[in-house]
N, C-alpha and C positions, 0 to 999 in steps of 0.2 A: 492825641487820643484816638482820632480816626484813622490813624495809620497802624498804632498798634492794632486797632480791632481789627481792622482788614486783614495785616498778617496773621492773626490770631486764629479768622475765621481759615485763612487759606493753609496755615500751618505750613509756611513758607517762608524764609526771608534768603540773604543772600548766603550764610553761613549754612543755614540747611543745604540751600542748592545743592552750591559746590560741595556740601559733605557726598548726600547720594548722591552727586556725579559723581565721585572719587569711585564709591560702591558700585555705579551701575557699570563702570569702566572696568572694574575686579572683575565682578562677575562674568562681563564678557572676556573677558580672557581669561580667567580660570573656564569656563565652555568652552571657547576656542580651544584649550590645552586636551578638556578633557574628549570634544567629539572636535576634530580638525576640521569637520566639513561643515561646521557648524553656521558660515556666513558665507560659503562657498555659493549659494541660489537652488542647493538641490534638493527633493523634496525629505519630508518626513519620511516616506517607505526606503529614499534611495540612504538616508541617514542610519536607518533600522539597521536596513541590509550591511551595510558597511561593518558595523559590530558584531554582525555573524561571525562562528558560531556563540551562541551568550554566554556558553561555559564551555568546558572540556569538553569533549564529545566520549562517546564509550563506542559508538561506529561511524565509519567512516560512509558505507554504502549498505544498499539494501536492495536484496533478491526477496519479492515477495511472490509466491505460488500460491495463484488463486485458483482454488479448487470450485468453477463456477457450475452453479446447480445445489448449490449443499450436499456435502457429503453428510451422511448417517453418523451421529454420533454414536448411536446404539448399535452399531455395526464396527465400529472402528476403536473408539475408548472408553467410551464411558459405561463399564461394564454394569450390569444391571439383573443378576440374576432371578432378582424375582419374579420382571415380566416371562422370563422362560416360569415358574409354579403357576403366574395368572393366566395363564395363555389361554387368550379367546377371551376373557373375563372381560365384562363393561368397564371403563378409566374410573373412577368413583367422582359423582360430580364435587367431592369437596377436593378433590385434585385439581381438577382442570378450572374449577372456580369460573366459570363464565369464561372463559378465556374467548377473545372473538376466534372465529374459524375463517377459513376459505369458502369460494364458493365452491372448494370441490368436495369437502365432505361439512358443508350445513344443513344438508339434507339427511344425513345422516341424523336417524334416532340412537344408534349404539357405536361405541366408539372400543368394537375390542383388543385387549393389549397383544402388543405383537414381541414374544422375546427372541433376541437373535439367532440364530440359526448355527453362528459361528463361535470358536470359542476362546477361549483369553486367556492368557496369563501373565504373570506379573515380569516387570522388567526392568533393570538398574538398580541404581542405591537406593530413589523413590520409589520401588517397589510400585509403576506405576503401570498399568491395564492395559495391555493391547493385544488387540483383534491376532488372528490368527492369517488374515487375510492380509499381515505388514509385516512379514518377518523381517524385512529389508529396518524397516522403521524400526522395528524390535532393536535393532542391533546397533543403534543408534540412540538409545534411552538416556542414556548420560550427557548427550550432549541435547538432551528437549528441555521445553518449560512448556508442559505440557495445563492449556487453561481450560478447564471444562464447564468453568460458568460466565460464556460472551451471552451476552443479552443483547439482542437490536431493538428498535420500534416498529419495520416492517414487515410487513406479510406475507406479500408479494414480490417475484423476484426483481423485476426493474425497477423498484422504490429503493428494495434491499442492497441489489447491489449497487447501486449509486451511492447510498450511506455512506456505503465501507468502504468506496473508493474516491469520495467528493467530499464526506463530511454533508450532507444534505443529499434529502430523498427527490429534486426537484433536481432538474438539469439545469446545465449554465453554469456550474460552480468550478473552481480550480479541483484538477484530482489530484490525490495525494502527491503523486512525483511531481507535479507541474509546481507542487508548492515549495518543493523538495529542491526542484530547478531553481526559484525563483530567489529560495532564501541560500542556499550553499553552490548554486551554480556546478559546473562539472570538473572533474580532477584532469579531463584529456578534451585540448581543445579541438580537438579532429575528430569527437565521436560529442553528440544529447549528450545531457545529462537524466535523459528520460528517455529510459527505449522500450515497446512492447511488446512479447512474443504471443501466438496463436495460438492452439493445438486441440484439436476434437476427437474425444473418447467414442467407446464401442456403444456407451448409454445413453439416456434421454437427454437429449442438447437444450443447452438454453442458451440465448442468442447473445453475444456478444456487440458494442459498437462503439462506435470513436470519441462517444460525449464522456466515458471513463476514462477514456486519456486526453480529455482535451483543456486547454490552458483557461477556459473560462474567461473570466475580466482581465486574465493579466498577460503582460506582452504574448504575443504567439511562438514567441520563441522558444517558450516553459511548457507547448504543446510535447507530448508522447509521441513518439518516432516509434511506425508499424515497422518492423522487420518482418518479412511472406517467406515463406518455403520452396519460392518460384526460380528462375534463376537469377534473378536480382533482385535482393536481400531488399534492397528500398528503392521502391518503383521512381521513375522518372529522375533518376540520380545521375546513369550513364551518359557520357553525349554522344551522340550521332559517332557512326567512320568516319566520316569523313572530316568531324571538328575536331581539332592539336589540341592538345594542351595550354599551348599559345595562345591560340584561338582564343577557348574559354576564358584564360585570365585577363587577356581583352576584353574581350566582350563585358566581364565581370566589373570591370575597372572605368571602364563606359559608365554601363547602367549605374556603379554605386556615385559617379560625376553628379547622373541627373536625380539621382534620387536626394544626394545632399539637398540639392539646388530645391525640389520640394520640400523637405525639412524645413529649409530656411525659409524658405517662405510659407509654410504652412504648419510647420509647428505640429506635426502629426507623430505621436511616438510610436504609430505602428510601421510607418517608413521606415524608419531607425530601425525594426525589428527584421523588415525585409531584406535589409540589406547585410544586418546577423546572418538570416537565413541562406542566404546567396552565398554568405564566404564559407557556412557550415557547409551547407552542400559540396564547394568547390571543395574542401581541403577530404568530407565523407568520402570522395571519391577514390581516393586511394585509400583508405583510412579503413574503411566497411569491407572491402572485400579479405584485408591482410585477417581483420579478427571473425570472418565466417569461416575463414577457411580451416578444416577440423582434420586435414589430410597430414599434419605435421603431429599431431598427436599421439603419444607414443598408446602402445595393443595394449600398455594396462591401464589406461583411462579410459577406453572403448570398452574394455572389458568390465570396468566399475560401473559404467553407466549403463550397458548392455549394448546389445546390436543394434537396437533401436535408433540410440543418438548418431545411426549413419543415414539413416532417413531423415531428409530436409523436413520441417515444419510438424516431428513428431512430438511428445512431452517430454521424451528423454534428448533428443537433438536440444530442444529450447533447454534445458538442461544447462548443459553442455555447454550451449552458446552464452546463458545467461553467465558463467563462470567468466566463461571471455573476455567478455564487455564488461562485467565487476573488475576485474585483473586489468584490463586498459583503459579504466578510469569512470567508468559511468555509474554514476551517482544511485540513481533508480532503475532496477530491472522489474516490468513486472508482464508475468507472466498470467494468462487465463487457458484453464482447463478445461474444457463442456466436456456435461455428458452427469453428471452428479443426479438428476432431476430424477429422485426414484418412486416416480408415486406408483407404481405397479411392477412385477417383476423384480423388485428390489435386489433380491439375494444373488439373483446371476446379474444383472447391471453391477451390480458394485462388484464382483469377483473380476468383468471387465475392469474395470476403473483401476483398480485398485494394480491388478497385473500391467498396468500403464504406468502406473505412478509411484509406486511404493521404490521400485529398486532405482529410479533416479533422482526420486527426492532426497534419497538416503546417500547415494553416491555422492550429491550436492556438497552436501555437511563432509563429507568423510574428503572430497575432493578439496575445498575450500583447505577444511584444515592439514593436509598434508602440504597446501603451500605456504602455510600461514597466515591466511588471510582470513577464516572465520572467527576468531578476535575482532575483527575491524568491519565484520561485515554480520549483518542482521539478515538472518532469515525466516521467513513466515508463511506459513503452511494452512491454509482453512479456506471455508467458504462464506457466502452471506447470512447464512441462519442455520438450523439444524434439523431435526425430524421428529415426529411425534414418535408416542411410543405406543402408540394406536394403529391398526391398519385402517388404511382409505382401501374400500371397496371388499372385496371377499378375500376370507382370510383362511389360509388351508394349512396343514401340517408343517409345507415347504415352499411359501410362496406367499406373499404380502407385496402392500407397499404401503409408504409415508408420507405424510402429508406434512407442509412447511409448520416449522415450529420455531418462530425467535426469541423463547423464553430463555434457551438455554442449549447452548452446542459446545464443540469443541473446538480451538484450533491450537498449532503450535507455532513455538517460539526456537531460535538456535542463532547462538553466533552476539555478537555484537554488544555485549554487554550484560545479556538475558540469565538469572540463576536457572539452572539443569533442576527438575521437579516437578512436581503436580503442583497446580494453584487451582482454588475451588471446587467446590464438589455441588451436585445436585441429589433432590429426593431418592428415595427407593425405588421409585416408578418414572425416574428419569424425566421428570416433568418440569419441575422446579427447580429454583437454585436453593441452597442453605447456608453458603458461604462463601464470604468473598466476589461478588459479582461486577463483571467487568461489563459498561456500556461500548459501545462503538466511540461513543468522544474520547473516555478513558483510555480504548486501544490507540487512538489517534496520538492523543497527550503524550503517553508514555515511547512510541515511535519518536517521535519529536523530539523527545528530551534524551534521549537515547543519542540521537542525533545532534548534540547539543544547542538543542534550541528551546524557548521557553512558547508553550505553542500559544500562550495569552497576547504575546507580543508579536509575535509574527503574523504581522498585517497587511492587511488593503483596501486601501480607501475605495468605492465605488459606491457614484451615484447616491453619497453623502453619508452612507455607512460603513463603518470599519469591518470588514469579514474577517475571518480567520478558520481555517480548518476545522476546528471544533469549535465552529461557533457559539454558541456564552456560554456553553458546559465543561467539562471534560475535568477530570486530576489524573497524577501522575498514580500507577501502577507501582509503587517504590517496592513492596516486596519478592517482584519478579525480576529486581533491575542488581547488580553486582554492586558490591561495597566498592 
């Protein structure tokens, strides 16, 4: 009797054992079957990674043009005739609802409507709004998914732009391509799978720097590769006259000796990264000069993109180049534009910008698709936030400017999966949103999945929490995405 109750209490005898052993031995080899690396010692991220991408992908790369400063949505598409009959008139406080301000117009007692100057009409099958100031972009209407309700949380521009390029307003985070890197790696082992171009407008500059393209918690090798305008595309790449080729891969074959030899004994994964970075560079070296060089380009792709893309480190060069480096395998291109910041002056700033960027953003799309590759390739057109539809400071017949607004702006979409259309619309007075309202995690999601990745899953452990891109928000955009 006291044996029975003891197996009774442990709900065990020898029949049971061996049954779940039979069980727990299925199991491990139906796992085994299903993830191979299942008992191989490697971790949970490096197991993730392996089943990349989680489904089909609908692009393969992505050229993102970031318009930094916020361009004017009120200026570009989000047409809005009424602030042209209110013009000068007070915002009405049941519009702006408390909204917080800047400290550049909190001091402001009247907030008058400023309507654009410039004028619109309608374009493609979507019969969708554009400025006058983008004919280039006009002509390209068929191939936009044009969103005119992104909503952010910041205010300010280095919170803002961090958002949109970290998924978090706080530095240290992975930026988008580094995540891009980390989870799809690059299609050409001789060039990043993250590269990033430069370029400064005739307008108000806002600052750019390296914490947007930097790899954050995860290997340094998911860091963003600056390409300069100088004459060596990526500094401290070349070697000396006087070192062979020989030389180098010597000398390379040395160092990666002693770096194993610290591995092994120190168990550091960012050695392992250095010695990544060392072959990258060795093999960059020929690799980087064959895809700058833009001298073999035939007179009607200079002519598509304009004169411009012959000046090194212009918006229409980065252009150009960014085509390049998508066409020879680089995963993530992303580009930053200064010069958007139009709190005064507005009307002739953005007539700069816009003569900068409209005829090579528009080339981008037209050039992708005559090779075939914007099917396969996503491209993305906007800034951090957008602009009130109030002027900050004095406001005259022909002359304003706007003050940051992340209620509601525009940006576009092309290539890679993306339905051609208007998504979302905002108020009369261009303040609010009414329909359809896309967050920054949402923009993030929807990239992601586009890219065939599910962005819930696409993880990394650090410092004993799981991060991910759109940290514990974000859904998928499915109505802007192709059947």
């Amino acid at each position: 009797m006291a044996k029975q109750a003891l197996e009774y209490r442990l709900r065990m005898n020898r029949r049971r054992f061996l049954s779940r052993l039979s069980l727990g031995i299925g199991s491990a080899a139906l796992g085994s079957l299903l993830i191979p690396d299942l008992f191989s010692g490697k971790s949970n991220e490096e197991a993730i990674l392996e089943q990349l991408p989680h489904f089909a992908p609908k692009a393969k790369r992505i050229i993102y043009l970031f318009q930094n400063g916020a361009p004017s949505q009120l200026e570009l598409f989000d047409y809005k005739p009424m602030l042209r009959e209110k013009f000068g008139q007070d915002l009405p406080e049941s519009i702006r609802m408390g909204q917080r301000l800047t400290g550049m117009t909190a001091e402001q007692t009247k907030f008058p409507l400023a309507g654009s100057l410039f004028n619109f009409a309608q374009y493609g099958e979507s019969k969708a709004w554009i400025s006058e100031l983008l004919p280039y972009t006009a002509g390209i209407a068929d191939e936009l998914c044009i969103i005119k309700s992104m909503y952010t949380e910041a205010i300010n521009h280095d919170p803002a732009l961090t958002f949109f390029q970290t998924g978090a307003q706080v530095g240290n985070r992975p930026s988008m391509g580094s995540w891009l890197s980390y989870g799809l790696g690059s299609e050409n082992k001789n060039l990043p799978a993250f590269c990033v171009l430069l370029s400064k407008g005739k307008g108000n500059g806002q600052g750019v720097y390296s914490k947007l393209w930097t790899n954050g918690f995860l290997d340094s090798v998911h860091q963003g590769v600056q390409f300069s305008s100088g004459e060596n595309p990526v500094l401290y790449l070349n070697d000396h006259a006087s070192v062979t080729r020989a030389d180098r891969r010597h000398m390379l074959d040395q160092l990666e000796a002693l770096n194993e030899e610290g591995l092994r004994e120190f168990g550091d994964p960012e050695i392992n990264a250095k010695i990544q970075q060392y072959e990258m560079a060795y093999r960059m070296q020929t690799a980087v000069p064959e895809v700058t060089d833009i001298s073999k380009e035939p007179e009607s792709v200079i002519k598509l993109y304009g004169p411009e893309c012959l000046v090194p480190g212009t918006y229409a060069a980065n252009c150009l180049l960014a085509r390049k480096l998508s066409e020879n395998g680089v995963r993530f291109v992303q580009l930053y534009h200064q010069g958007w910041d139009g709190h005064g002056n507005l009307p002739a700033e953005i007539k700069g910008q816009c003569a900068d960027t409209d005829q090579p953003s528009a080339a981008l799309i037209k050039d992708l698709k005559q090779r075939g590759m914007l099917d396969e390739t996503l491209v993305i057109w906007g800034g951090e936030f957008g602009r009130t539809n109030y002027c900050q400071g004095p406001l005259t017949k022909d002359n304003y400017g706007r003050d940051h607004h992340p209620r509601c702006f525009t940006i576009w979409m092309a290539g890679g999966g993306i339905k051609p259309g208007v998504y979302g619309e905002t108020d009369d007075f261009g303040y609010n949103i009414t329909s359809n309202p896309v967050h920054v995690h949402d923009f993030h999601a929807t990239v992601l999945h586009l890219m065939g990745m599910d962005h819930e899953q696409l993880t990394f452990k650090h410092l004993g929490r799981r991060y991910r891109l759109t940290d514990v928000a974000g859904k998928i955009v499915n109505d802007i995405i192709k059947a």
